[in-house]
C-alpha positions as CSV (number, residue, x, y, z in Angstrom):
1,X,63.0,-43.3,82.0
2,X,62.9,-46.8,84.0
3,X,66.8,-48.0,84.7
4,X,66.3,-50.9,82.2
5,X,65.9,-48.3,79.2
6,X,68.7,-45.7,80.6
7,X,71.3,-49.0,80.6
8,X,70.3,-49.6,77.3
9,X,70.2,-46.3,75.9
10,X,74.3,-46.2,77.5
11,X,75.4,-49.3,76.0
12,X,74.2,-48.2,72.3
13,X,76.0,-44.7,72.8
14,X,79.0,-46.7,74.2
15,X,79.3,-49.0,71.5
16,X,78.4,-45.8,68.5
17,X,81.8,-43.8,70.5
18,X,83.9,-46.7,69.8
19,X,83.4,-47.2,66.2
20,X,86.9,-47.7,63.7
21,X,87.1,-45.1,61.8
22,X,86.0,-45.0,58.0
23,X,87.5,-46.7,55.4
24,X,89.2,-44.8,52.8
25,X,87.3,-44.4,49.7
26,X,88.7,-46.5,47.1
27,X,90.9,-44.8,44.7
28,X,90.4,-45.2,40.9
29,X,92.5,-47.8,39.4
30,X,93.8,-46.9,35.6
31,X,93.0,-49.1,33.2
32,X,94.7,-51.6,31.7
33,X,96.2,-49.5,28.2
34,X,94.8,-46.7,29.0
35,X,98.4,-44.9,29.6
36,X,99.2,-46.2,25.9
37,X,96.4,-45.2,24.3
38,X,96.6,-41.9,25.2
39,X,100.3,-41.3,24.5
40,X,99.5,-43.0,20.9
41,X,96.7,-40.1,21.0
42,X,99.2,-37.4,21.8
43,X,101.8,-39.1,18.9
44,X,98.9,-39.6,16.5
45,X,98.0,-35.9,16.7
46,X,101.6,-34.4,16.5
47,X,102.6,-36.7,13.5
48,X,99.9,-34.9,11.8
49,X,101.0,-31.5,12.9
50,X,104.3,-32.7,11.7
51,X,103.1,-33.7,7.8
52,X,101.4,-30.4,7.5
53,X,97.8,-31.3,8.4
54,X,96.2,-28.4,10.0
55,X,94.1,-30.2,12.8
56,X,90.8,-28.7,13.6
57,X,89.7,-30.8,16.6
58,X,90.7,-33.6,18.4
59,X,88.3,-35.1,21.1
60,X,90.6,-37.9,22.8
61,X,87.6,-39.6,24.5
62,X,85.9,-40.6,20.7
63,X,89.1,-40.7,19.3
64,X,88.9,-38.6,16.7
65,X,91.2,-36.0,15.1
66,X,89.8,-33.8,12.4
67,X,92.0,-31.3,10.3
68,X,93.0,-30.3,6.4
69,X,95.6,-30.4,4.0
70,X,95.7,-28.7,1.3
71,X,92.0,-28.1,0.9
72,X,91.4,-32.0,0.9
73,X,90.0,-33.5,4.8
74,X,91.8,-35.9,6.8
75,X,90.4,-37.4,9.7
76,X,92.4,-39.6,12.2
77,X,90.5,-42.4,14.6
78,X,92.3,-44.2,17.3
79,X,90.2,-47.1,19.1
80,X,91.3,-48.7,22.3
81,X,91.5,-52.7,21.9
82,X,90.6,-55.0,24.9
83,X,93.6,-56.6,24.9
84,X,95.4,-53.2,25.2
85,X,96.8,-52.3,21.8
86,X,95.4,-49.6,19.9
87,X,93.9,-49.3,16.4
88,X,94.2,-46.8,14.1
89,X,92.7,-45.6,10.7
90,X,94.4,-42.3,9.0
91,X,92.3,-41.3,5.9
92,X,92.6,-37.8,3.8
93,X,90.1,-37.5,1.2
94,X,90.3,-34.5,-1.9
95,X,93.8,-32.9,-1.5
96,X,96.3,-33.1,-3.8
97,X,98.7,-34.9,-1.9
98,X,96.1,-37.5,-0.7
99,X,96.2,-41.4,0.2
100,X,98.9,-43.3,0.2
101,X,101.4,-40.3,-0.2
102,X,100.4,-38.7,3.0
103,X,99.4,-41.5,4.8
104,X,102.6,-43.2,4.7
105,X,104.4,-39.5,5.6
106,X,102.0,-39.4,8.6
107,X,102.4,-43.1,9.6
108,X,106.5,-42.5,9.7
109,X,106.1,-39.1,11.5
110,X,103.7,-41.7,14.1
111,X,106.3,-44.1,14.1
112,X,109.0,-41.9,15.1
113,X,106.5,-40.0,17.8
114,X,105.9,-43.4,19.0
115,X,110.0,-44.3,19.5
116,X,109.7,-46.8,17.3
């Protein structure tokens, strides 16, 4: 190697030894609601255990809680809003106690999960 290539080859290896270290990776950020739509989940879900419904499956990423009463279906949906509020649909189809009776039971037993 002529001297021009060996200074050359030393300043890239000098300047690669004195490199900052790595940045961090960036850490997930929650998102805005996110923290109340899951505890409106978790409320939405144990106010049905609390009316009686016998919940077969919940899948808190779709938002949907499945279960009986009775012999008659209920199914629960919670969507996320943009602006951080979430919205909910409660509907139980062929039981004898069926909409609004249990409905309005499973709203209060929401309500109260919810501190409200």
């Amino acid at each position: 190697m002529n001297r021009p290539s060996l200074f050359a080859l030393a300043a890239v290896l000098m300047c690669t030894a004195c490199a900052s270290e790595p940045e961090p990776a960036p850490q997930p950020q929650p998102v805005k609601g996110t923290a109340k739509y899951y505890r409106a989940f978790e409320a939405a879900q144990a106010a049905a255990k609390d009316v009686g419904v016998e919940v077969r499956s919940s899948d808190r990423e779709s938002g949907r809680i499945t279960g009986s009463k009775d012999g008659g279906e209920v199914m629960i949906w919670l969507q996320w809003q943009p602006d951080g509020s979430t919205k909910i649909e409660f509907t139980a189809s062929g039981a004898p106690e069926t909409s609004p009776t249990l409905k309005e039971k499973w709203y209060s037993a929401y309500q109260r999960r919810m501190g409200r």
